[in-house]
C-alpha positions as CSV (number, residue, x, y, z in Angstrom):
1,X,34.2,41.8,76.3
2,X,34.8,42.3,72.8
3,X,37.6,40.2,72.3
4,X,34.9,37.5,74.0
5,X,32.7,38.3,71.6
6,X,34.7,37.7,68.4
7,X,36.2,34.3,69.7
8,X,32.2,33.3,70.3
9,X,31.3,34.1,66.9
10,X,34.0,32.2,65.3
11,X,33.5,29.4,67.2
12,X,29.9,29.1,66.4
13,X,30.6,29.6,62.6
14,X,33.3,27.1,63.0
15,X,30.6,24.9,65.1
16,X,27.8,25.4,62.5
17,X,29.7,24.5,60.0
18,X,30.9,21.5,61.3
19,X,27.4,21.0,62.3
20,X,26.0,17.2,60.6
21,X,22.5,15.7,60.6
22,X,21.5,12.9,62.8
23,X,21.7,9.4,61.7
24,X,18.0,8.9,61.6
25,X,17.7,11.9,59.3
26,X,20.1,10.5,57.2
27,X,18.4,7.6,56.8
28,X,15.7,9.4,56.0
29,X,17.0,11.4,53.4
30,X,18.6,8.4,51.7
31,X,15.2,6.5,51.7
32,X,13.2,9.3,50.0
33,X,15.9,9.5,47.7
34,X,17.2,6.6,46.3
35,X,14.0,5.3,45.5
36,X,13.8,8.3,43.3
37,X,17.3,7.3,42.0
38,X,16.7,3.5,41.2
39,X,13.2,4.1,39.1
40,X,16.3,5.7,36.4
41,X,18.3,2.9,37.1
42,X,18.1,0.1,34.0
43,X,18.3,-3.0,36.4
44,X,15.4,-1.4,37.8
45,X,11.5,-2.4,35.8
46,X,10.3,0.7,36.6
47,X,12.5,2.5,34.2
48,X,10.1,1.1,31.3
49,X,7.0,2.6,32.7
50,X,5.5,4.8,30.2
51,X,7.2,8.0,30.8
52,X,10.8,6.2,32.5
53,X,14.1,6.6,31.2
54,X,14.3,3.7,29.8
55,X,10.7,3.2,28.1
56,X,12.2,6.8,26.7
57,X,15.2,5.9,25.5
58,X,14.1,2.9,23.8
59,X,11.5,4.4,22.3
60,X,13.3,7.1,21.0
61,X,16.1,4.2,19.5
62,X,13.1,2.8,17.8
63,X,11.4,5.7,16.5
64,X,15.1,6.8,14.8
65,X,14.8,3.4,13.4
66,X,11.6,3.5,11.8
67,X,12.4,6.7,10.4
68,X,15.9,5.8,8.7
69,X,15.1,2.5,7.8
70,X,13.8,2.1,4.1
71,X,13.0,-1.2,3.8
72,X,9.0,-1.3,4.9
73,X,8.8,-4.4,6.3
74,X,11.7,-3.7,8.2
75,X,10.0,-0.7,9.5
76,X,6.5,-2.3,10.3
77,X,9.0,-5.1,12.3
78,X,10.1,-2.0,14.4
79,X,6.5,-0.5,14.8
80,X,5.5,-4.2,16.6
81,X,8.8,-3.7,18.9
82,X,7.4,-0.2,19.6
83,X,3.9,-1.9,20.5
84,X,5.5,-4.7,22.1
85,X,7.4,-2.1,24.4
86,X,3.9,-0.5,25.1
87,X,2.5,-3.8,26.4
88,X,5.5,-4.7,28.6
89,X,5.2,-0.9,30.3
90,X,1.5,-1.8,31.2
91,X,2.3,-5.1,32.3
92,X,5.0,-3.4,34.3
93,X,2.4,-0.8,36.0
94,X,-0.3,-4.1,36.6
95,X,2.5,-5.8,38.4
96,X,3.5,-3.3,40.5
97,X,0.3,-2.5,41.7
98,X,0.4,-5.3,44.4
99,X,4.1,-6.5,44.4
100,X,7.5,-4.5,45.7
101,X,10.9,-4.7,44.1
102,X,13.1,-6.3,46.0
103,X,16.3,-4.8,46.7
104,X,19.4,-6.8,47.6
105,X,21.8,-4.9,49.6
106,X,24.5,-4.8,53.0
107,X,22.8,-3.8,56.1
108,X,25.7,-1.1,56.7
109,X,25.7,3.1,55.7
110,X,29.9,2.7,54.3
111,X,31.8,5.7,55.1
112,X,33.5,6.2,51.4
113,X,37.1,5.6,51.0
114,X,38.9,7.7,48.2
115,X,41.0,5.8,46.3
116,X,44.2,7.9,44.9
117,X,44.6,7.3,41.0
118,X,47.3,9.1,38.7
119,X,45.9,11.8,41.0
120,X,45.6,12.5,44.6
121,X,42.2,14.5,45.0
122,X,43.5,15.5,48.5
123,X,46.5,17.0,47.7
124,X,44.9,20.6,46.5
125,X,47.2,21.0,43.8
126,X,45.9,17.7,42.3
127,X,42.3,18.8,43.1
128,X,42.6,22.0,41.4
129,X,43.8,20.4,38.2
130,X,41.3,18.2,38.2
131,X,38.2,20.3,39.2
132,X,38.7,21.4,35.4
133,X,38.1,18.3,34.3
134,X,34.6,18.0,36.6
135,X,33.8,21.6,35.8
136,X,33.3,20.2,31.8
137,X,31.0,17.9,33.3
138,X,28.4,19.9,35.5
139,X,28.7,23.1,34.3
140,X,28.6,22.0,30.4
141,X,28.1,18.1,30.4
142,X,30.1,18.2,27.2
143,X,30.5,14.4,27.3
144,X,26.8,13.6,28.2
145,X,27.5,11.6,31.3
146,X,25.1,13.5,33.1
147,X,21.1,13.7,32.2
148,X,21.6,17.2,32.4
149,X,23.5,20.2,33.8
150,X,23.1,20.6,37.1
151,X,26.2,23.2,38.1
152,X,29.6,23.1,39.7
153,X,28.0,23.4,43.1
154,X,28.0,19.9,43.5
155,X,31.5,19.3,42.8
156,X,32.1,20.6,46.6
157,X,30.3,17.5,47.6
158,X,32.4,15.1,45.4
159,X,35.3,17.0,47.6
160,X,33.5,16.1,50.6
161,X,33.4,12.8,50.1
162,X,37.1,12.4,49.5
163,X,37.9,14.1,52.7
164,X,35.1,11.7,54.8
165,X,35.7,11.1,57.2
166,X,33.3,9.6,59.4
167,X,32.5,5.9,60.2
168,X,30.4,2.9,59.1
169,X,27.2,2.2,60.2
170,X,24.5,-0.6,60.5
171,X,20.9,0.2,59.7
172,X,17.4,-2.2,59.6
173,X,16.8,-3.1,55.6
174,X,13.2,-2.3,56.1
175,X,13.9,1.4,57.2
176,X,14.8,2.3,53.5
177,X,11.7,0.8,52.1
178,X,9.9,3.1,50.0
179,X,7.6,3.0,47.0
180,X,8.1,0.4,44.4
181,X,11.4,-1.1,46.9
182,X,12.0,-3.4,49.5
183,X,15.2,-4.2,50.8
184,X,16.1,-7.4,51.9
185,X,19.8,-9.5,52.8
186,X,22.5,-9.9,50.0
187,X,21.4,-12.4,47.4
188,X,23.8,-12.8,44.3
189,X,22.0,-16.1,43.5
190,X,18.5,-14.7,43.2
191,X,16.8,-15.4,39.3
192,X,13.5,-13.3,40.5
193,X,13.0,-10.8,38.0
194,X,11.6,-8.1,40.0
195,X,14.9,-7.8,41.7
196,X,18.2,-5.4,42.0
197,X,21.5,-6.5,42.8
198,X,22.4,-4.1,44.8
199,X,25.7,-3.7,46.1
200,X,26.6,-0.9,49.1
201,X,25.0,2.3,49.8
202,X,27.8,5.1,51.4
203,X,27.0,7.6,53.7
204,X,25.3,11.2,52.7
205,X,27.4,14.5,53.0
206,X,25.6,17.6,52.7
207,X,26.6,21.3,51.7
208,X,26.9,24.3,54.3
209,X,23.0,24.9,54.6
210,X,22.0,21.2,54.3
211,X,19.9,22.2,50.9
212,X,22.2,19.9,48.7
213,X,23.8,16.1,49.3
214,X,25.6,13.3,48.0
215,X,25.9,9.8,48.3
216,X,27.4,6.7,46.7
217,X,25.4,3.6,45.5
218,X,26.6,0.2,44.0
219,X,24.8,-2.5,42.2
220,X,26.0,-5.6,40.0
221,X,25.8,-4.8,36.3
222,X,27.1,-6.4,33.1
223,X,29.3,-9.5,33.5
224,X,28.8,-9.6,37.3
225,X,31.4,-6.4,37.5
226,X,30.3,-3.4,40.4
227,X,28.8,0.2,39.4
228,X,29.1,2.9,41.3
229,X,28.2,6.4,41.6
230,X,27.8,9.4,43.2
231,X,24.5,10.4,44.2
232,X,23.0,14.0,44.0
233,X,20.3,15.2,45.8
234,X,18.6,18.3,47.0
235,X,16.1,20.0,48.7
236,X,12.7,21.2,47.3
237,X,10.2,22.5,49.0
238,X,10.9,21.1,52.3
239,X,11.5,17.6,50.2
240,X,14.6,15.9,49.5
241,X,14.4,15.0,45.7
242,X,17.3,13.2,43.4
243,X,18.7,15.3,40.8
244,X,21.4,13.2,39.2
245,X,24.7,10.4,39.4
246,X,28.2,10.4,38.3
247,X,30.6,7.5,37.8
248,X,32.2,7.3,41.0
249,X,35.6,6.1,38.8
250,X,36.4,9.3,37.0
251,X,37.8,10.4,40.5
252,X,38.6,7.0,42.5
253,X,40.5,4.2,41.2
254,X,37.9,1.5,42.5
């Protein structure tokens, strides 16, 4: 009876473990998130709402500007960018009260495929050479690639991806639509400015108690070339919220 009893309970840790969400979930998770994810993202309008990334960053640029430049009508040129940049953001907000952003992406969840480069993250030796590397990254963000710190926890999940693996999967556009997005059929062609290129999105892995995740996205950015990251999420109060991204090629060579 005892010896039943221990090869239950390591078959139900090794079952819980292994244990995934659903695919609806999934979905689901993705759709609360990435929307969350894209309003950083500088294809993306909404980034130069008053309070975005980008209306941040550029107003921060200009501000340094102003304050190191010593010719004045230089400087009073950089005080009408800085209102021009506060007209654009309300323009921004009037639009999007009655239009969507439309989001141009494949209709299939891509199971990530690692791509070896001078290193092979699956061999552990490799992997535990490298971790160093990503340990300077979300433990310190030395090299700012990062918004912030957000701990070597996720690093597990980069290692999860690399091992993935499960399979492709088709999904409805519209099930992803969410705040300021829609998401509608590939269109590289497309001039309308309240667009995204978007590229693939790659399926979600989470940790052992399903509180953190990550995913890949791509888009088209300069000169037509592919980005993509990893995608870090977690949960908050019974709400799945985006933390952060990393350039998916510091560890793949596509």
């Amino acid at each position: 009876m005892k010896l039943f009893s221990i090869l239950f309970f390591l078959f139900f840790a090794n079952f819980s473990y292994s244990q995934t969400i659903d695919f609806k979930t999934e979905k689901e998770i993705i759709k609360q998130t990435l929307s969350q994810y894209l309003d950083t993202n500088p294809n993306s309008i909404v980034s130069f709402l008053k309070g975005g990334k980008g209306y941040r960053f550029t107003v921060l640029g200009v501000e340094m500007g102003i304050e190191m430049e010593e010719d004045s009508l230089k400087r009073e040129d950089l005080k009408k960018d800085l209102n021009h940049l506060n007209h654009y953001s309300d323009s921004i907000a009037d639009v999007l009260k009655t239009k969507k952003i439309k989001v141009f992406i494949s209709d299939t969840l891509f199971a990530y495929k690692y791509m070896p480069g001078a290193n092979n993250l699956k061999n552990e030796t490799d992997w535990k050479q490298n971790y160093q590397y990503l340990l300077s990254d979300f433990k310190d963000n030395e090299l700012a690639r990062m918004d912030t710190i957000i701990g070597e926890e996720y690093i597990d999940l980069i290692k999860k991806q690399v091992n993935y693996k499960g399979e492709n999967k088709t999904f409805l556009r519209g099930e992803l639509d969410h705040s300021y997005y829609k998401y509608e059929n590939e269109n590289l062609t497309s001039k309308d400015q309240l667009s995204i290129r978007g590229s693939k999105i790659y399926r979600l892995v989470l940790n052992r108690d399903n509180t953190k995740g990550c995913y890949l996205f791509s888009f088209y950015c300069s000169n037509d070339k592919i980005c993509r990251s990893f995608i870090f999420i977690k949960k908050e109060n019974n709400k799945w919220v985006y933390v952060d991204e990393y350039p998916s090629w510091i560890v793949d060579e596509s």
